[in-house]
Structures are given as C-alpha cells and as structure tokens.
N, C-alpha and C positions, 0 to 999 in steps of 0.2 A: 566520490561515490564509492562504496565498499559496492564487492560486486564479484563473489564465489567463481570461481574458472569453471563448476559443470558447463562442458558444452552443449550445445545446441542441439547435438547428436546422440550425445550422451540422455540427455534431459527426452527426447522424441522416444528413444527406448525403454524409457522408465516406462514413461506413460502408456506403453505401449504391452507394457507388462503389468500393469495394474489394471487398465482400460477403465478406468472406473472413476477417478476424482481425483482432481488439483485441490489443495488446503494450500489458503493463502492466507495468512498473517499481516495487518496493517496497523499503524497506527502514525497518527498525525499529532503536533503540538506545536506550541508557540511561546516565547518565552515573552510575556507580558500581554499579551491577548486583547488587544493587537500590538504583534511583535514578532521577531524573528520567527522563522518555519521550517517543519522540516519533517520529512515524511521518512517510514524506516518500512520494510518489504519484506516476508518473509516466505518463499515458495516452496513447497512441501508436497511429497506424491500421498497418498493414501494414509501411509504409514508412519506419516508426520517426519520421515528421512528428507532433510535441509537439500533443495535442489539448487537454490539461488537466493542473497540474500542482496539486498540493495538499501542505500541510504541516501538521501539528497537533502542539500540544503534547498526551498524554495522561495526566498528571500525578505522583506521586509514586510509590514504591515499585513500579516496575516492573523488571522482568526485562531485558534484551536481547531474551530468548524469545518475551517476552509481547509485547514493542513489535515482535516482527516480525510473530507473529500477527493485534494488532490491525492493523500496515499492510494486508496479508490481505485481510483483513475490511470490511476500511475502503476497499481499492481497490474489491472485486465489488460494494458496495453502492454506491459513487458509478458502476460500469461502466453496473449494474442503470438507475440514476437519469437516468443521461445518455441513453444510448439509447433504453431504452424496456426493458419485460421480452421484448415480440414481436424484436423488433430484435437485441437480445445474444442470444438462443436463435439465431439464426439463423448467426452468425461462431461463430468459435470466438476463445476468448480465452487469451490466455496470459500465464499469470503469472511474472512475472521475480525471481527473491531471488538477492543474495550469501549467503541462507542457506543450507550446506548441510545444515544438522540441520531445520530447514523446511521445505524441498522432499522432503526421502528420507522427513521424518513426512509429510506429505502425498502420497507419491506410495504409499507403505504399507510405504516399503524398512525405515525403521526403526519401531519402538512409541513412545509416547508414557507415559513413565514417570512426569512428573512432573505432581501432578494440577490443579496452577495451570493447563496448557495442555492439560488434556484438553478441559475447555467451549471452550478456544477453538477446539480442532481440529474441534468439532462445530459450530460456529457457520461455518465454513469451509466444512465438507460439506454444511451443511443450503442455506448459497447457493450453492452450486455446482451443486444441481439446479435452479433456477430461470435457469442460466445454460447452459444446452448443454452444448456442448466445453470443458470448462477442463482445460488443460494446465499445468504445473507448473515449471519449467524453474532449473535453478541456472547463475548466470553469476559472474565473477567481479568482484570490489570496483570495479576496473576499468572494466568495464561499466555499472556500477552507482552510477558519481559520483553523476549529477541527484538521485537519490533521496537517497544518502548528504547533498548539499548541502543539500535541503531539512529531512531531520532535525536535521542540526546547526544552519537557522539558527532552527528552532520551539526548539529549547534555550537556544540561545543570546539569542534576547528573550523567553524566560520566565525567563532568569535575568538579564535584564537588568529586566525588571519588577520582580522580585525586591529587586534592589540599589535600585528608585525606590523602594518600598515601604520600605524599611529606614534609608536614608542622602536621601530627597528626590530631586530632579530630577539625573541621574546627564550 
C-alpha cells in the first residue's frame, strides 16, 4: 500500500487552516471484470495540496463496480481516521469518481440493481453520517490520473508477486 508520511498532526492542522473541505480522489478497477482489484485514494485540503495518497490491492473476483465502491469506503474511513470523527464533521468532504454509475447511485439519480453492490452502497451511507457534508461529484478520467495511477500500480505488483510465487525471483 503506497501511503504519503503527512502525519496525523500535521494533516489536523491543515484542516484546521482551511476549515472548509476534504477533496478526496477515488477510483476502483478490475482487470478482467471480474477479476483482480484495486482501489487507488487520493486526499487533498481545499486547494487540491496531496495530503495522503493510498493504494491497495482488494483481491480476486471483483467487479469494476465493486472496486469503486470499496475505493468509497476505503477513502471516508482513512478521512474518518486521519482527522479525527469531531474534525471531518466539521468540513465538508467531497468525494471525487470518474465513476458515473457511482456517483448518480450515490447521489440517488440512479437505483442500484445489482445486489453485489447494494451492501456496498449501504456501507457508504452508514459512513457518510458520521462524516457531515459529503458531497458526491463525478469528474472526468482526466482528472482523475493520481487515483487511476495508484490502482494500476497495486495491480501491477500483485501480479508481479504473482509471477515471483510461480516462476521464483522475476
């Protein structure tokens, strides 16, 4: 997991200087859908200055859908962790996806039909109220490199683990 040294202390003061909003950068992917996963995090004060970046592998037979999900999930709870619960009630946070089937399920424009991501959609909602303001926002691919780069490279050395596991030291 890639994962930036701003301290905890550090990161409380930020926010404490801006008072105003977390920009958080997600994106999920799967290589073969379903297939490998892996979510990439990007945490940003106001002014789009990188506070914390994270990457994880989440393991086999995932969806695209599900690995945007859990990015999601996976960013409010490291938001939750970093700041404090008193601290993130206070901003408002804004969640960033190249997803657009993500953000319209989340914002309630579309249903959520498929029942793999209904738990996830409630695991979304249930942190959302321990967090304020959370706002929802779709941007485009474009936008949305850092996060794209970090999932691809948690794929990329878990299948390069893969190949050490199989064939020895690669």
């Amino acid at each position: 997991m890639k994962n930036w040294k701003t301290s905890k202390s550090a990161c409380l003061n930020i926010l404490k200087m801006s008072k105003s909003k977390i920009i958080i950068y997600t994106d999920g992917g799967s290589r073969g859908n379903p297939g490998p996963g892996a979510l990439g995090v990007v945490i940003c004060d106001e002014k789009s200055k990188v506070l914390k970046e994270y990457s994880e592998y989440l393991g086999e037979n995932l969806t695209n859908n599900e690995a945007e999900y859990q990015a999601v999930i996976f960013a409010l709870k490291k938001a939750k962790a970093l700041f404090g619960k008193k601290a993130v009630k206070a901003v408002e946070v804004e969640v960033r996806s190249d997803s657009e089937l993500l953000i319209k399920q989340l914002n309630g424009e579309y249903k959520i039909m498929e029942p793999r991501i209904q738990p996830l959609f409630l695991q979304v909602w249930n942190l959302k109220i321990d967090l304020g303001r959370v706002k929802f926002t779709a941007i485009s691919r474009e936008q949305n490199k850092e996060a794209d780069k970090l999932v691809n490279e948690a794929l990329d050395q878990q299948g390069r683990k893969g190949l050490t596991g199989l064939f020895g030291q690669v």
